[in-house]
C-alpha positions in Angstrom: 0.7 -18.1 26.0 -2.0 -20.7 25.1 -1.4 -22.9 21.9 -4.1 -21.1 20.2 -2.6 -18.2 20.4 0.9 -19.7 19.2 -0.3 -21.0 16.5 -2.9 -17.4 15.4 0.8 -15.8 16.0 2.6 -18.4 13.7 0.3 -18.4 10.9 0.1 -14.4 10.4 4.1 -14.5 10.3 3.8 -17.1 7.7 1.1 -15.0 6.0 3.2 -12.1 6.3 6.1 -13.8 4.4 4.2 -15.0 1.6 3.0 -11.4 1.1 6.2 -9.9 1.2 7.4 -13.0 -1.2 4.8 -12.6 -4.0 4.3 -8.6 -3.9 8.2 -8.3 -4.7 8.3 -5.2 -2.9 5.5 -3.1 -4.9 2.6 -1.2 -3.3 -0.6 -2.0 -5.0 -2.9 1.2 -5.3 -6.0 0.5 -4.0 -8.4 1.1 -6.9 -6.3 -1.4 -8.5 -6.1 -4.9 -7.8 -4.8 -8.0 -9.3 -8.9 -8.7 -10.2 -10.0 -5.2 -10.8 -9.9 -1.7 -10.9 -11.9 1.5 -9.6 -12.8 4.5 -11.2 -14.9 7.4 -10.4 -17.1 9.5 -11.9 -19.2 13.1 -12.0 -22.5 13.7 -14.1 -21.4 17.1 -16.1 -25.3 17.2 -15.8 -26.5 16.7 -11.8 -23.2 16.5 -10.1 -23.9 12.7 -9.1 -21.0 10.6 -8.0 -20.3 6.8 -9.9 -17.8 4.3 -8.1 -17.2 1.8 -10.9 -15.7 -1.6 -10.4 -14.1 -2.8 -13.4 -13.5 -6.5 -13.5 -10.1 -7.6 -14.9 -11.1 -11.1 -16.0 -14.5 -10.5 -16.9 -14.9 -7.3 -18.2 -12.2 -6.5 -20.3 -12.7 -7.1 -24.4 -9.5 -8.2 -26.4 -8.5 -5.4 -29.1 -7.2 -6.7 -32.4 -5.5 -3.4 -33.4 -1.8 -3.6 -33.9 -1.2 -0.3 -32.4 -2.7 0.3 -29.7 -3.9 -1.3 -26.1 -4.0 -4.7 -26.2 -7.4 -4.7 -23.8 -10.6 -2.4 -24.1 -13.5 -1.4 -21.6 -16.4 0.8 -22.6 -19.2 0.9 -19.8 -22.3 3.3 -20.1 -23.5 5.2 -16.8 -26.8 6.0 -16.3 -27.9 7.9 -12.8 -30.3 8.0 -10.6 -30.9 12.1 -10.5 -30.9 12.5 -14.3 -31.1 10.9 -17.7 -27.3 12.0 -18.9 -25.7 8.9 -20.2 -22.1 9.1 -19.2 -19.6 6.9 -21.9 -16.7 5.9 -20.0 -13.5 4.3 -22.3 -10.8 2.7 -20.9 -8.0 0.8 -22.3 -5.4 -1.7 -20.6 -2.2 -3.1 -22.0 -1.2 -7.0 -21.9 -0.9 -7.4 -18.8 -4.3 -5.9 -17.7 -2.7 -2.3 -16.2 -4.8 1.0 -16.8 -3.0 3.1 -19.6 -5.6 5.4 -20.5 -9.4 6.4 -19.5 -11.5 9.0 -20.7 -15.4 10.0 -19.9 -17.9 11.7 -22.2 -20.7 13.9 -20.4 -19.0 13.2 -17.6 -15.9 13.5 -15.6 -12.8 11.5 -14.0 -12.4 11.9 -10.0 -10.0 10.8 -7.8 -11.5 8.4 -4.8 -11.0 11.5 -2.1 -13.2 13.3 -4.3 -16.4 10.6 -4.8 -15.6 9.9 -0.7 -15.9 13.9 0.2 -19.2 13.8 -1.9 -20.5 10.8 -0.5 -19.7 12.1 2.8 -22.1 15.4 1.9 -24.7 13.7 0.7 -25.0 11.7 4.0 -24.8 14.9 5.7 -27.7 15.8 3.6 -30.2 12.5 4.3 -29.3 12.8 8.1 -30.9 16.7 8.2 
């Protein structure tokens, strides 16, 4: 074995450990991160798919309620097919994890859902 290739092999084992230190054993989903979150959307109006990134450290505005979430996110959608404005509402508690979401004139999806509609509308542009 070369040096180079002791040393690639040495430093993924160390970046395996440090992973498996700091992740203390939980699986993070992946529409949500540490930084941000992922959440997908249908137009009640023309069917058209949304994949929204929601920025943890950026996005998110501090709610001064004493019930309630202690983090808020409301983002207005706006397609390319139709003029439907789609509200989406989210809210996060202190330490920046989804609790709730909700969508007016439009609806939640899961990610296999906005991929299988992607994957049509490919299918459609290639004909």
């Amino acid at each position: 074995m070369r040096r180079q290739d002791v040393t690639a092999t040495r430093t993924e084992q160390i970046m395996n450990y440090l992973k498996k230190l700091f992740s203390r054993g939980r699986k993070v989903c992946q529409d949500e991160t540490a930084d941000a979150v992922f959440i997908y959307t249908r137009c009640d109006t023309c069917r058209e798919t949304f994949r929204n990134r929601i920025d943890k450290r950026y996005d998110l505005v501090m709610s001064y309620e004493d019930n309630g979430p202690a983090y808020r996110v409301r983002k207005e959608l706006i397609g390319a097919r139709c003029r439907n404005r789609i509200s989406l509402n989210l809210d996060f508690d202190s330490q920046k994890r989804l609790i709730a979401k909700s969508a007016e004139n439009g609806s939640l999806i899961t990610r296999e859902e906005f991929e299988q509609n992607a994957q049509k509308d490919n299918s459609r542009t290639d004909e």
